[in-house]
Structure formats: C-alpha cells, structure tokens
PDB file with one MODEL, atoms N, CA, C and O in Angstrom:
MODEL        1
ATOM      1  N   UNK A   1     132.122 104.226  77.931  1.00  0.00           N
ATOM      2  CA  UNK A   1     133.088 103.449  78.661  1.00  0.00           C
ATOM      3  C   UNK A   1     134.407 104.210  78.706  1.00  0.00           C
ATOM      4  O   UNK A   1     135.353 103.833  78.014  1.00  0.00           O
ATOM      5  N   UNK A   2     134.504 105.411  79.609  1.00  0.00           N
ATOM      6  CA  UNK A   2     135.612 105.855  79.564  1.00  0.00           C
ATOM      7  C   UNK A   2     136.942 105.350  80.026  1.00  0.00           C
ATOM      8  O   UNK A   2     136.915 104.895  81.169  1.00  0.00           O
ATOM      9  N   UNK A   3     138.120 105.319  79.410  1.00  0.00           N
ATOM     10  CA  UNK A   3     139.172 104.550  79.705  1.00  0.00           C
ATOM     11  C   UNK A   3     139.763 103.492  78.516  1.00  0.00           C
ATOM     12  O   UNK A   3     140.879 103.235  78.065  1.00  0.00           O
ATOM     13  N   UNK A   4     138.276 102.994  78.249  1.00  0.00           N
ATOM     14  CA  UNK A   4     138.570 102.212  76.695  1.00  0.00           C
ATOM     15  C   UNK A   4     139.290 102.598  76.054  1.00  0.00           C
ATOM     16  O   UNK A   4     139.229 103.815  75.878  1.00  0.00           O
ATOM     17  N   UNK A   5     140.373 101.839  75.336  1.00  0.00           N
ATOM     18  CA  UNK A   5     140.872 101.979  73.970  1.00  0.00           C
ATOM     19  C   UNK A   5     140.626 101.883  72.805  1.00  0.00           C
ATOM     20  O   UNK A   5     140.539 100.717  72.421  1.00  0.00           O
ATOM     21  N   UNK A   6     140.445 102.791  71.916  1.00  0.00           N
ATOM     22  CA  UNK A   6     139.327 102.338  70.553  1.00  0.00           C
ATOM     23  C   UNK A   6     140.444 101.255  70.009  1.00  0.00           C
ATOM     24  O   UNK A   6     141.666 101.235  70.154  1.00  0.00           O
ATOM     25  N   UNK A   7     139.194 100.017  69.060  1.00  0.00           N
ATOM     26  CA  UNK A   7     140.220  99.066  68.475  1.00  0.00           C
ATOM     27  C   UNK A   7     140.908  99.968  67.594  1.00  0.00           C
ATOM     28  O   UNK A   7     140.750 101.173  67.401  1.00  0.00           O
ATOM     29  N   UNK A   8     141.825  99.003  67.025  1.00  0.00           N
ATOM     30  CA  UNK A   8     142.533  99.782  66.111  1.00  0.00           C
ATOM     31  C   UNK A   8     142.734  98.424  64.243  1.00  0.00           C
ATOM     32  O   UNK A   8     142.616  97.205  64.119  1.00  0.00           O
ATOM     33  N   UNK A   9     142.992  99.312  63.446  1.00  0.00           N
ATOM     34  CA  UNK A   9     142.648  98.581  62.617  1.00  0.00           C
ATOM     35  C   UNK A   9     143.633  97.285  62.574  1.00  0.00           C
ATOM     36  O   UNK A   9     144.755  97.318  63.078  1.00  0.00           O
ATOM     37  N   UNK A  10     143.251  96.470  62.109  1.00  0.00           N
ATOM     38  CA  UNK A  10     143.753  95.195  61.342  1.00  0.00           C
ATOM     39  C   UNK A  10     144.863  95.201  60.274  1.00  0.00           C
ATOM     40  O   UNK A  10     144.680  95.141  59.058  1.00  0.00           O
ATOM     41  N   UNK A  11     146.366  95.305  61.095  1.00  0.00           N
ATOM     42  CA  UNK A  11     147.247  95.664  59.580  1.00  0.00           C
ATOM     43  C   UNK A  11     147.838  96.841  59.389  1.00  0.00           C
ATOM     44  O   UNK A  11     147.319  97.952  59.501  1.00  0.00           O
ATOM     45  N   UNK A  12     149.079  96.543  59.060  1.00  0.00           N
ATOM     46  CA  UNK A  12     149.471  98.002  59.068  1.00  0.00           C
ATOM     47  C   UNK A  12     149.095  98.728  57.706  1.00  0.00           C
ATOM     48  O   UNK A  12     149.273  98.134  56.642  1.00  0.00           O
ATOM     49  N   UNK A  13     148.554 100.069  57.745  1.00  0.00           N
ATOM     50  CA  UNK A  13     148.465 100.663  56.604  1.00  0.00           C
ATOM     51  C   UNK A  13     146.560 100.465  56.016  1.00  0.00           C
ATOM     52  O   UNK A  13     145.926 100.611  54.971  1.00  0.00           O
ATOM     53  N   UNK A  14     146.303 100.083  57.361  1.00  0.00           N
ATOM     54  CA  UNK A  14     145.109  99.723  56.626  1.00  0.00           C
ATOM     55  C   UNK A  14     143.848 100.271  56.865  1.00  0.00           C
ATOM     56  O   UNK A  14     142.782  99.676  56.708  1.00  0.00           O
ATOM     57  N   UNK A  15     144.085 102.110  57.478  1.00  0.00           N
ATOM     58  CA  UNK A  15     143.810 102.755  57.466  1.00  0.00           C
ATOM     59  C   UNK A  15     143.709 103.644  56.549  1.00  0.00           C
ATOM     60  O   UNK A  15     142.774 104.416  56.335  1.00  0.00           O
ATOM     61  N   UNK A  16     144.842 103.506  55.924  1.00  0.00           N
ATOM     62  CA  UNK A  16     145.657 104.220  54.445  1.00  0.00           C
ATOM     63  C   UNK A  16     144.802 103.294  53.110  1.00  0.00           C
ATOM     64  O   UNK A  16     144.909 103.721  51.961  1.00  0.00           O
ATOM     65  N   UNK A  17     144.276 102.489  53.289  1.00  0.00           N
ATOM     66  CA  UNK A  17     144.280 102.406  52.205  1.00  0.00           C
ATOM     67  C   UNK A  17     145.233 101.271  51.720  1.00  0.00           C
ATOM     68  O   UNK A  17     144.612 100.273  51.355  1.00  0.00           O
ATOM     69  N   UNK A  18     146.465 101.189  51.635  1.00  0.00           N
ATOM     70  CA  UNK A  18     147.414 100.798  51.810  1.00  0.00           C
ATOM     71  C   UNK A  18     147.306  99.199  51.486  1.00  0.00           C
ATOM     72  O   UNK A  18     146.308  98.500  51.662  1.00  0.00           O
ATOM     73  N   UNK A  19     148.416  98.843  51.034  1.00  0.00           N
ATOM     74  CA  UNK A  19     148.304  97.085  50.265  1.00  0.00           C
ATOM     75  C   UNK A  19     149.088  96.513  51.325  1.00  0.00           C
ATOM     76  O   UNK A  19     150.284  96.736  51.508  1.00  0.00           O
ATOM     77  N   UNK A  20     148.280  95.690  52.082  1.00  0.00           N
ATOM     78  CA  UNK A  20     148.481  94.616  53.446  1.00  0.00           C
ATOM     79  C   UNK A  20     148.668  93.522  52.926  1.00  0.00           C
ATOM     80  O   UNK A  20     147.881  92.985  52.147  1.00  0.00           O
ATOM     81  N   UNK A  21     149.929  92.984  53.363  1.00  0.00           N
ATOM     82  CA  UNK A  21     150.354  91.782  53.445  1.00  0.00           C
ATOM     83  C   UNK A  21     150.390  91.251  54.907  1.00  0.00           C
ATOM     84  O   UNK A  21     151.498  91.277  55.441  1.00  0.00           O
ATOM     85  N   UNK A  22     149.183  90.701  55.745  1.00  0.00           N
ATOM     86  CA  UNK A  22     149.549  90.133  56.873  1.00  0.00           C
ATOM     87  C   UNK A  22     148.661  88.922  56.989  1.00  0.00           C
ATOM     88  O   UNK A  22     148.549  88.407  58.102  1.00  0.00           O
ATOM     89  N   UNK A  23     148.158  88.524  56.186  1.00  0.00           N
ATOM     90  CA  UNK A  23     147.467  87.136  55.896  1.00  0.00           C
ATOM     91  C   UNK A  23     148.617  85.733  56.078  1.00  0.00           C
ATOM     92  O   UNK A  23     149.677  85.557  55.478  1.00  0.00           O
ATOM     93  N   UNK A  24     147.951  84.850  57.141  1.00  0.00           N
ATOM     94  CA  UNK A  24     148.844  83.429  57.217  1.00  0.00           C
ATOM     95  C   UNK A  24     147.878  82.436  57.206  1.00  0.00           C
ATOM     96  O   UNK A  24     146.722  82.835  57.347  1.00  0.00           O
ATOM     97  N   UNK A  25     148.007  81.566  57.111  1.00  0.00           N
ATOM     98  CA  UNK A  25     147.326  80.253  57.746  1.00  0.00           C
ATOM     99  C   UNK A  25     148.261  79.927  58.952  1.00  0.00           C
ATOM    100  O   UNK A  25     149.438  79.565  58.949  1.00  0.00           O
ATOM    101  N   UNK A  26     147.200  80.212  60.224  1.00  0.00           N
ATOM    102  CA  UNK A  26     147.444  80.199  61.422  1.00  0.00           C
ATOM    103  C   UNK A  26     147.004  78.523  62.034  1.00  0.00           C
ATOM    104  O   UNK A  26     147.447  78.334  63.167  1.00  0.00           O
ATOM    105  N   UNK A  27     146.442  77.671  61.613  1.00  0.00           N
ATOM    106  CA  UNK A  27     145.994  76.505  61.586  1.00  0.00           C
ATOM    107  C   UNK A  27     144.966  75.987  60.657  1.00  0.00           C
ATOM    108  O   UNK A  27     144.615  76.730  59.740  1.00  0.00           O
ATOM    109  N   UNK A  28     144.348  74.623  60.786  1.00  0.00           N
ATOM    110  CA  UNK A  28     143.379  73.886  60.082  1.00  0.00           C
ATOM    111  C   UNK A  28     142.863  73.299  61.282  1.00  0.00           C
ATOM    112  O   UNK A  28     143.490  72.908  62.267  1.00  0.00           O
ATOM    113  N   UNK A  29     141.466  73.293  61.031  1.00  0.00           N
ATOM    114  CA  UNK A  29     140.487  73.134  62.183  1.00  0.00           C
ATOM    115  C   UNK A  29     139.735  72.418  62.020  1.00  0.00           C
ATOM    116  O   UNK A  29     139.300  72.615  60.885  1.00  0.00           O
ATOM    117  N   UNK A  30     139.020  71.260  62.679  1.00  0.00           N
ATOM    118  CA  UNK A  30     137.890  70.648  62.240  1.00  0.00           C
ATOM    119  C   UNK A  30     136.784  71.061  62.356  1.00  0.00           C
ATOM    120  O   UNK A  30     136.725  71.950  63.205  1.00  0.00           O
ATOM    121  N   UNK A  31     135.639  70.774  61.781  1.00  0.00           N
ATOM    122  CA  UNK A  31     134.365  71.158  61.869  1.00  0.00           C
ATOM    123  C   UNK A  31     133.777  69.683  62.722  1.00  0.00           C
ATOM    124  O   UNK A  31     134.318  68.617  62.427  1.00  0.00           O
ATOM    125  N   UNK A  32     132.667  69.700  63.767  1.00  0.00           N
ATOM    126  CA  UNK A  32     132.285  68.855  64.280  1.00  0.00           C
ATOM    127  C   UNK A  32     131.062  68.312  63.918  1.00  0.00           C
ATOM    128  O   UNK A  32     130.491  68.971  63.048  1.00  0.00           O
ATOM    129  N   UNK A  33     130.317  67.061  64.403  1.00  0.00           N
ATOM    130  CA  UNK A  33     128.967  66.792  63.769  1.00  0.00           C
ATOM    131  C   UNK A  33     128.121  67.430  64.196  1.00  0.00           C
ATOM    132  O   UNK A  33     126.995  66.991  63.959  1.00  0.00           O
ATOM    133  N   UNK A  34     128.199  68.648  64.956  1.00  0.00           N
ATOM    134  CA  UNK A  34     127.582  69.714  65.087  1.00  0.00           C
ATOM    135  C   UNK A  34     127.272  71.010  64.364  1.00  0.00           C
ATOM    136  O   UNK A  34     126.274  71.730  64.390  1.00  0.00           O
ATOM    137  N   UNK A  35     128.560  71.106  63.634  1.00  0.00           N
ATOM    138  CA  UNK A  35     128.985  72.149  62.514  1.00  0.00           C
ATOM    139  C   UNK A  35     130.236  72.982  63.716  1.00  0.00           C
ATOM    140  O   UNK A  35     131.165  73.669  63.292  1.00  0.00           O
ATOM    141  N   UNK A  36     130.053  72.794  64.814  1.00  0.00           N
ATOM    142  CA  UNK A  36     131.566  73.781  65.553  1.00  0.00           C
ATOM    143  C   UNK A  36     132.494  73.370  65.512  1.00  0.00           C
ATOM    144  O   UNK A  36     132.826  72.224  65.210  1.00  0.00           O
ATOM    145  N   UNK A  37     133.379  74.650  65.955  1.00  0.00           N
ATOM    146  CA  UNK A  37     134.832  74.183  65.754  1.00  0.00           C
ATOM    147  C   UNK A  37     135.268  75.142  66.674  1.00  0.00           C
ATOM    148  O   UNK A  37     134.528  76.093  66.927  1.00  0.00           O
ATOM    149  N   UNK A  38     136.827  74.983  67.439  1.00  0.00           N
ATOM    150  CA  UNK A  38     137.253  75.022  68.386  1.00  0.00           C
ATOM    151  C   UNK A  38     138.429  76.130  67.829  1.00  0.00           C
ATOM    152  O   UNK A  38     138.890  75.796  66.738  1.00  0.00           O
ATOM    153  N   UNK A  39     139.176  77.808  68.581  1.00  0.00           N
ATOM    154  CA  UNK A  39     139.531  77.917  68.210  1.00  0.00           C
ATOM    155  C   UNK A  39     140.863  77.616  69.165  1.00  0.00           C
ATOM    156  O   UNK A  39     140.809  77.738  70.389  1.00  0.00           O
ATOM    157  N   UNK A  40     141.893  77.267  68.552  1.00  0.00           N
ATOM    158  CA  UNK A  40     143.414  76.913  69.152  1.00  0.00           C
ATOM    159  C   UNK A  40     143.744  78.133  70.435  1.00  0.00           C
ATOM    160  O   UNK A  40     143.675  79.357  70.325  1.00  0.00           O
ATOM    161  N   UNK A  41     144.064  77.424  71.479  1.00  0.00           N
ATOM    162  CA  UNK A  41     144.322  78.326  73.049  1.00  0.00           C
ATOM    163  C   UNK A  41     145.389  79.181  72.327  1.00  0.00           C
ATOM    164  O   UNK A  41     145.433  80.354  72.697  1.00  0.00           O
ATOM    165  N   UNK A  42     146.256  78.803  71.360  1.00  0.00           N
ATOM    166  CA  UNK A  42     147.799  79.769  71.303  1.00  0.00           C
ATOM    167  C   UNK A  42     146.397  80.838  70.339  1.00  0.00           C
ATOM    168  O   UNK A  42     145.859  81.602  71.140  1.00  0.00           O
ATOM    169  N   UNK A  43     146.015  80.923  69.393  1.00  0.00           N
ATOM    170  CA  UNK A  43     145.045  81.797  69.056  1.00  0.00           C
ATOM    171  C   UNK A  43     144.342  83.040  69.167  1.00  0.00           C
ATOM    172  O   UNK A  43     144.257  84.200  68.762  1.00  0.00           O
ATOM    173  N   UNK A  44     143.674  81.763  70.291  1.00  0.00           N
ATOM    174  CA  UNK A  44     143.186  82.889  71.324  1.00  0.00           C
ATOM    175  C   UNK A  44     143.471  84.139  71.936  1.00  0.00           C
ATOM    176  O   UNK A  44     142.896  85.226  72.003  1.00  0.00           O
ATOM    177  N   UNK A  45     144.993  83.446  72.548  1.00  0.00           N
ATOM    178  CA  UNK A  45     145.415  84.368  73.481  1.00  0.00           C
ATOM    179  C   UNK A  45     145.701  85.273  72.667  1.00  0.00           C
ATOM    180  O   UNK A  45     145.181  86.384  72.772  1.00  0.00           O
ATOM    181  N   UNK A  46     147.052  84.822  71.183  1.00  0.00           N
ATOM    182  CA  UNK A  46     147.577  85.775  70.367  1.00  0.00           C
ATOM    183  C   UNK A  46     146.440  86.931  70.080  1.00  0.00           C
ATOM    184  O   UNK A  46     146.932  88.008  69.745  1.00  0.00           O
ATOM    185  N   UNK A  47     145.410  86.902  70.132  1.00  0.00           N
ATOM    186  CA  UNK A  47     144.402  87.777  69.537  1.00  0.00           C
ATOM    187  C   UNK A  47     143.372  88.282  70.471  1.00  0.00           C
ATOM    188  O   UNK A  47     142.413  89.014  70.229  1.00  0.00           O
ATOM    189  N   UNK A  48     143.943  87.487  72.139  1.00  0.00           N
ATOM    190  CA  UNK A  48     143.256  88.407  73.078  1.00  0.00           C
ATOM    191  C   UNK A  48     141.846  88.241  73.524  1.00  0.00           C
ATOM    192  O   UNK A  48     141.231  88.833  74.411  1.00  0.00           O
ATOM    193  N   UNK A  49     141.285  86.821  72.288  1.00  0.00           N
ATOM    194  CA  UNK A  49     140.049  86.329  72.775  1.00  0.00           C
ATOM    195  C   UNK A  49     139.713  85.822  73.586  1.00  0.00           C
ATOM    196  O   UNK A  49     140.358  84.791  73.777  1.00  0.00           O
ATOM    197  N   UNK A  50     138.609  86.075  74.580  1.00  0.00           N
ATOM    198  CA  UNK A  50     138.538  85.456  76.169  1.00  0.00           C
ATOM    199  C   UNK A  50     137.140  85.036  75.981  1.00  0.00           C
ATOM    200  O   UNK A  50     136.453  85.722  75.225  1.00  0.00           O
ATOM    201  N   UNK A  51     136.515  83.815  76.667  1.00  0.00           N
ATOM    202  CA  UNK A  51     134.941  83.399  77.075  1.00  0.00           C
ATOM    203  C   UNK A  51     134.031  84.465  77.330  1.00  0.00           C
ATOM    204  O   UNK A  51     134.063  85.204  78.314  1.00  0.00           O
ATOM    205  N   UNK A  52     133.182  84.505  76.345  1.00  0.00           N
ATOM    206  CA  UNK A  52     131.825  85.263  76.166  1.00  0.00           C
ATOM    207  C   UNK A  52     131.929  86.223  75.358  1.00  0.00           C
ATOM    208  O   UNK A  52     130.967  86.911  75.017  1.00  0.00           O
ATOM    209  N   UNK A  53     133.628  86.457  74.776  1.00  0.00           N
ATOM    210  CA  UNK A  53     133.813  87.798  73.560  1.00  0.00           C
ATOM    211  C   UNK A  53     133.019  87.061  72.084  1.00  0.00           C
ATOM    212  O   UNK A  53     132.736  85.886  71.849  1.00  0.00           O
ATOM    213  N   UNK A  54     132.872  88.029  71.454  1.00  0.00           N
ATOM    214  CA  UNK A  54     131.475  88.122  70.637  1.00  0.00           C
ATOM    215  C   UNK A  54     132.668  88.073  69.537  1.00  0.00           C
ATOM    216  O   UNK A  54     133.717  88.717  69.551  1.00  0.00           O
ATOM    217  N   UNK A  55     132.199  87.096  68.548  1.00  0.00           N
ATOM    218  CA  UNK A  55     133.432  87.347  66.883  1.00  0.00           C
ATOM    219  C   UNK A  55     131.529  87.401  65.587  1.00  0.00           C
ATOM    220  O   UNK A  55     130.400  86.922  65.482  1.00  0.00           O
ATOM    221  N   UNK A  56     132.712  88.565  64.835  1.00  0.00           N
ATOM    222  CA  UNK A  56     131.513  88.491  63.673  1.00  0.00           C
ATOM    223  C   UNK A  56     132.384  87.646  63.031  1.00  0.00           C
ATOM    224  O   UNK A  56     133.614  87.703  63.026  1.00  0.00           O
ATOM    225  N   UNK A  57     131.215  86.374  62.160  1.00  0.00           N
ATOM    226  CA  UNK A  57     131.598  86.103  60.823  1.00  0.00           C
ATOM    227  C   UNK A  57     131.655  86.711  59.750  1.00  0.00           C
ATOM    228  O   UNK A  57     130.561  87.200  59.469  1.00  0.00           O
ATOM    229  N   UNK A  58     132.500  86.926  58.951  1.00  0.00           N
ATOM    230  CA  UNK A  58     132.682  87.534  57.556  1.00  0.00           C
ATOM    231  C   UNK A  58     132.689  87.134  56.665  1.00  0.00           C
ATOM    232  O   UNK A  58     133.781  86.614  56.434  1.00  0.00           O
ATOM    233  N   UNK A  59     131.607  86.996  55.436  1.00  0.00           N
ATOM    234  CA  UNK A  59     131.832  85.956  54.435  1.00  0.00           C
ATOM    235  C   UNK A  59     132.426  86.784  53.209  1.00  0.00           C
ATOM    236  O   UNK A  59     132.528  88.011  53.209  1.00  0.00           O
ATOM    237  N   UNK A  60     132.841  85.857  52.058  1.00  0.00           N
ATOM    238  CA  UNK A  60     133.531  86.524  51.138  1.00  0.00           C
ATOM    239  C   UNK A  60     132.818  85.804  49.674  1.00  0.00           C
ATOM    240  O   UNK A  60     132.549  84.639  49.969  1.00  0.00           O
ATOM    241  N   UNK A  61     132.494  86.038  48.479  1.00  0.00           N
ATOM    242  CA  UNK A  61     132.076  85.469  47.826  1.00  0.00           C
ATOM    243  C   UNK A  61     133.146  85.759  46.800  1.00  0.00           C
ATOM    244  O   UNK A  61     134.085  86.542  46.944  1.00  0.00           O
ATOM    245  N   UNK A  62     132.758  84.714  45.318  1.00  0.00           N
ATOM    246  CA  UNK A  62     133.568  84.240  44.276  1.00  0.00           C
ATOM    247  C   UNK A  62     133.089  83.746  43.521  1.00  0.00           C
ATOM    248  O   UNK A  62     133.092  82.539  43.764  1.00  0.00           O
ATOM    249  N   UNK A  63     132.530  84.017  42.473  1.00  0.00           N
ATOM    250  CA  UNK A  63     131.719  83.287  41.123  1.00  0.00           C
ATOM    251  C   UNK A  63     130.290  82.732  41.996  1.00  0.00           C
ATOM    252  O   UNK A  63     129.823  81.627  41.721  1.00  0.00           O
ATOM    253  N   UNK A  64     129.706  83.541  42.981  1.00  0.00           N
ATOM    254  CA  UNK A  64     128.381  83.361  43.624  1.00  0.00           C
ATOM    255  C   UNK A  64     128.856  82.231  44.275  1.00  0.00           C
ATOM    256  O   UNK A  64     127.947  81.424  44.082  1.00  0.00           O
ATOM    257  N   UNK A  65     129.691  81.681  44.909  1.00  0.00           N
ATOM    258  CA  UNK A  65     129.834  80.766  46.253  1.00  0.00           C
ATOM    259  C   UNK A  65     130.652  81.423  47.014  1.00  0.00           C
ATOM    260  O   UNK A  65     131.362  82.307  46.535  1.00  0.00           O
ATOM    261  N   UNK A  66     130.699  80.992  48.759  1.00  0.00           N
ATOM    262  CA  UNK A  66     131.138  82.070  49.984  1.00  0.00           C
ATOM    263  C   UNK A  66     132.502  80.961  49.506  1.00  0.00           C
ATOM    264  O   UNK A  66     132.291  79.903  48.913  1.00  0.00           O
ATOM    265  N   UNK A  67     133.886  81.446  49.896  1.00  0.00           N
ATOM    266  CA  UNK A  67     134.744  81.200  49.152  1.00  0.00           C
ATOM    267  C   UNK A  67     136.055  80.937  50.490  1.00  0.00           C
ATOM    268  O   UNK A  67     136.909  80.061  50.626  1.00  0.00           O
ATOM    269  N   UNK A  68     135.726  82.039  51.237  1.00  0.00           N
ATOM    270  CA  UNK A  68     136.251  81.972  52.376  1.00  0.00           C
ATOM    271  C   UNK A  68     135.477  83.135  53.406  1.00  0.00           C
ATOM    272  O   UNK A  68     134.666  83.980  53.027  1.00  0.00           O
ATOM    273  N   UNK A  69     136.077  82.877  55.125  1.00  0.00           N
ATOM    274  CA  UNK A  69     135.495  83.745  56.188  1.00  0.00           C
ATOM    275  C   UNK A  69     136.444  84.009  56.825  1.00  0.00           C
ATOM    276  O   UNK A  69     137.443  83.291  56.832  1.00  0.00           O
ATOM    277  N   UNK A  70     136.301  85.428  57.700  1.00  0.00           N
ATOM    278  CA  UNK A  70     137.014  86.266  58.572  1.00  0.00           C
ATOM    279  C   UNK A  70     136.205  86.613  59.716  1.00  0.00           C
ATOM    280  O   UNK A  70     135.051  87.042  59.688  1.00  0.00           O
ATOM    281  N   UNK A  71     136.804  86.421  60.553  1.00  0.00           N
ATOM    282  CA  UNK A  71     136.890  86.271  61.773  1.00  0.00           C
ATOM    283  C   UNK A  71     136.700  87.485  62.785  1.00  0.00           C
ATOM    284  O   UNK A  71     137.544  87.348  63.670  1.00  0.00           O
ATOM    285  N   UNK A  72     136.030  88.467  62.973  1.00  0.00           N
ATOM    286  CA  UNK A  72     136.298  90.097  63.436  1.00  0.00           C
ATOM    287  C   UNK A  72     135.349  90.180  64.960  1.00  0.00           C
ATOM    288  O   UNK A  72     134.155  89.972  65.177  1.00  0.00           O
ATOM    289  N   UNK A  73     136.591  90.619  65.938  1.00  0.00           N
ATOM    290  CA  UNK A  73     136.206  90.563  67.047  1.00  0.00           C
ATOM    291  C   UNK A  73     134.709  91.900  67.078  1.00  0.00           C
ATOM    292  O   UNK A  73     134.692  92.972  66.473  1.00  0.00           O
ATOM    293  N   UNK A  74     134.075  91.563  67.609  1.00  0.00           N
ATOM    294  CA  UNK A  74     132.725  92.264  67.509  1.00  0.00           C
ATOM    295  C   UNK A  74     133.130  93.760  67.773  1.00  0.00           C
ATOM    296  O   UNK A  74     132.691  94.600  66.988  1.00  0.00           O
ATOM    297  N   UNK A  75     133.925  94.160  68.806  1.00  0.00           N
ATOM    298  CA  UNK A  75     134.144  95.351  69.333  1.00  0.00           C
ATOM    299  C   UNK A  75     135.103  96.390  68.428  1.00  0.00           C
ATOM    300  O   UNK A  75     135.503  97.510  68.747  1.00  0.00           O
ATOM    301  N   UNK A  76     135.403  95.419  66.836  1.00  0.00           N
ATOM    302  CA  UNK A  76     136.527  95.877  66.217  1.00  0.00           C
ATOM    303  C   UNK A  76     135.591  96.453  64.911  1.00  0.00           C
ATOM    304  O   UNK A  76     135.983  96.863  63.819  1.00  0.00           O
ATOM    305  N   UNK A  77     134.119  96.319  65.474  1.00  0.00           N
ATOM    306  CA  UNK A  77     133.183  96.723  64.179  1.00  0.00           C
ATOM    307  C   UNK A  77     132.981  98.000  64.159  1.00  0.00           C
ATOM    308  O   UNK A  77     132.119  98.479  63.421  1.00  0.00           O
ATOM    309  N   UNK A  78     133.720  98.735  64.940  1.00  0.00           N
ATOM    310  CA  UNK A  78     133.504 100.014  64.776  1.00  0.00           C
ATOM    311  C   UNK A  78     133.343 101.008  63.982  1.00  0.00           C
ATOM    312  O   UNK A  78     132.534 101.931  63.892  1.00  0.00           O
ATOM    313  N   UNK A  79     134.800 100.452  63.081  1.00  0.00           N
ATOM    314  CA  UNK A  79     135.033 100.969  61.522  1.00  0.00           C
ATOM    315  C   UNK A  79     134.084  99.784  60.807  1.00  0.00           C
ATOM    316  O   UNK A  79     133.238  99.021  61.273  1.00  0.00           O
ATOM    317  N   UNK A  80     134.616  99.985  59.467  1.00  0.00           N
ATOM    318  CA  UNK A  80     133.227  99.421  58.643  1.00  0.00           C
ATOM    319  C   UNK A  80     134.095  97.842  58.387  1.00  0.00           C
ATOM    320  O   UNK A  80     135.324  97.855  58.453  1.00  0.00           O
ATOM    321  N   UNK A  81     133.413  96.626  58.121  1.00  0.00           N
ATOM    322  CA  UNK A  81     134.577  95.325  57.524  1.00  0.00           C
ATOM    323  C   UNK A  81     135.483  96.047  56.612  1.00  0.00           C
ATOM    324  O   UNK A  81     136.686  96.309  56.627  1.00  0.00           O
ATOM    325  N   UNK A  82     134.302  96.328  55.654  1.00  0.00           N
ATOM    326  CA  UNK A  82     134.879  96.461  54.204  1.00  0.00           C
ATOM    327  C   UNK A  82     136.550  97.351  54.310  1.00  0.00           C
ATOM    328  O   UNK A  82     137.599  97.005  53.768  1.00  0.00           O
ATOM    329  N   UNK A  83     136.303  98.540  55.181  1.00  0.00           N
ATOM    330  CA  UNK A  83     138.085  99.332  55.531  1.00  0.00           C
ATOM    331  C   UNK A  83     138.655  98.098  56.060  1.00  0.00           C
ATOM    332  O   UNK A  83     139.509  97.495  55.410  1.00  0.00           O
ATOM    333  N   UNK A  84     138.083  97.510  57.642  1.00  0.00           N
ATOM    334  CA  UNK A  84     139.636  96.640  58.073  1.00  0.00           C
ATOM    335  C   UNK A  84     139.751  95.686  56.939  1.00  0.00           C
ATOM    336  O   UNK A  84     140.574  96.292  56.254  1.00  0.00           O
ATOM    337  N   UNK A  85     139.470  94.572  56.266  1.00  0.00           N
ATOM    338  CA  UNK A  85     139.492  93.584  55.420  1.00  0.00           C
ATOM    339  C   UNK A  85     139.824  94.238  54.064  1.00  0.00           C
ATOM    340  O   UNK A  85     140.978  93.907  53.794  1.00  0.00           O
ATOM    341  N   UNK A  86     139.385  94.914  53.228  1.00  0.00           N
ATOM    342  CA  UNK A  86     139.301  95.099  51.939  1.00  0.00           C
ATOM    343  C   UNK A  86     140.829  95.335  51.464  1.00  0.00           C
ATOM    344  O   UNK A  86     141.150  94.863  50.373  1.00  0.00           O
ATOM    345  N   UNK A  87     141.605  95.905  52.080  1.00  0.00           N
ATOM    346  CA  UNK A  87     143.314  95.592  51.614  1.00  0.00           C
ATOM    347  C   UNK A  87     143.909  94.308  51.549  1.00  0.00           C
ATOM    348  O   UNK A  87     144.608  93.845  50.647  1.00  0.00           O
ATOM    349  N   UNK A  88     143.459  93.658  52.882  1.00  0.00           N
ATOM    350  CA  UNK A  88     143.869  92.098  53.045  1.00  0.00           C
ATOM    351  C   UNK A  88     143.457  91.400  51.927  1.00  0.00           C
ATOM    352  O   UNK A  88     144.030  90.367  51.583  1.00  0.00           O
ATOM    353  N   UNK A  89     142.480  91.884  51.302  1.00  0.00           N
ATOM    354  CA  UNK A  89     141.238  90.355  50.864  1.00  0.00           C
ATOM    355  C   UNK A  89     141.943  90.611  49.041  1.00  0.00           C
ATOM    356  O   UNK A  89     142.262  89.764  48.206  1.00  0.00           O
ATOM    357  N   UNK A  90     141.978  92.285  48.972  1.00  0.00           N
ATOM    358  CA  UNK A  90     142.674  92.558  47.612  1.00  0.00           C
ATOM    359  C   UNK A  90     143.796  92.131  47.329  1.00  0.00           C
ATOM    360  O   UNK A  90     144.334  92.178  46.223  1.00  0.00           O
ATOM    361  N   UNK A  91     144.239  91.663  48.359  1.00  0.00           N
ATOM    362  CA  UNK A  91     145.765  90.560  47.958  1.00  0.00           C
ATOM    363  C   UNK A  91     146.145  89.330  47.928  1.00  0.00           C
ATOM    364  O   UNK A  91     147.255  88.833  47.737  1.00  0.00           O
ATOM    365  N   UNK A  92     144.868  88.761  48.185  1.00  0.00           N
ATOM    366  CA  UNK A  92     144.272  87.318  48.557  1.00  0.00           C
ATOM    367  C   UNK A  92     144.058  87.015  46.610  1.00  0.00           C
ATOM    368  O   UNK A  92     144.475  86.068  45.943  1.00  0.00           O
ATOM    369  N   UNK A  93     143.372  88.066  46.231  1.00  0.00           N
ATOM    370  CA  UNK A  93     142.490  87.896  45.285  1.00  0.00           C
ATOM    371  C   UNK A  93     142.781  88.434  43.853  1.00  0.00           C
ATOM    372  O   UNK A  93     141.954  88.278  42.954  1.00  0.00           O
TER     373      UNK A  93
ENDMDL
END
C-alpha cells in the first residue's frame, strides 16, 4: 500500500523503552445484555476510529485473573503489543 503511513507507537518514548505516563480514564461504559458496548463518538474520532476498522483486544492478567484490557487498532499490530503497551502497563502496575 504505497503512500501509507506506518502506525506509529503509542506514547511518547515508547519506542525507547522509556517510562510512559499517558494512561487516563477516558470514560465508563456499559456492557449490554448482549455483552457489547458502545465506544463514545468524541473517542472515536480522538483516535481516528471509523466503521469496519478492526480493534485487537488486549488482555492483562494479575494473580491468574484478566485484570484489565487495551484496546489496539489492528493496523497498529505491526510492532509487537508487548513494545506499544509494556511501558504504559509498567506504570499502571
């Protein structure tokens, strides 16, 4: 796909290695009697997600239960989770 822009990582420094501080709680969401949930239009846009873009789930574990999940636009799997996330998650934790 020439012209593309490769993604780029998640965070500054987080290429480096580098100790990322860019974690927020961006909202609280419901889960439906379906198990879905809806993500917020301001969201979206902030992050560029449009109808039919592909998100991986990311799970995280903690004394053997998933503890929390991340959110990674499919096309951003280029690099490995563990580089974009693993600075973020080490400061979570």
């Amino acid at each position: 796909m020439a012209g593309k822009k490769a993604p780029q990582p998640c965070g500054p420094g987080s290429m480096l290695g580098e100790s990322v501080r860019c974690c927020k709680v961006e909202a609280l969401i419901p889960i439906d009697a379906r198990g879905q949930i809806v993500l917020p239009k301001d969201l979206r846009e902030k992050a560029g997600i449009k109808a039919g873009d592909k998100l991986a789930v990311v799970s995280f574990e903690s004394d053997g239960q998933v503890c929390c999940f991340a959110l990674v636009k499919a096309d951003a799997l280029a690099g490995t989770v563990k580089d974009m996330l693993g600075p973020i998650m080490k400061d979570i934790f």
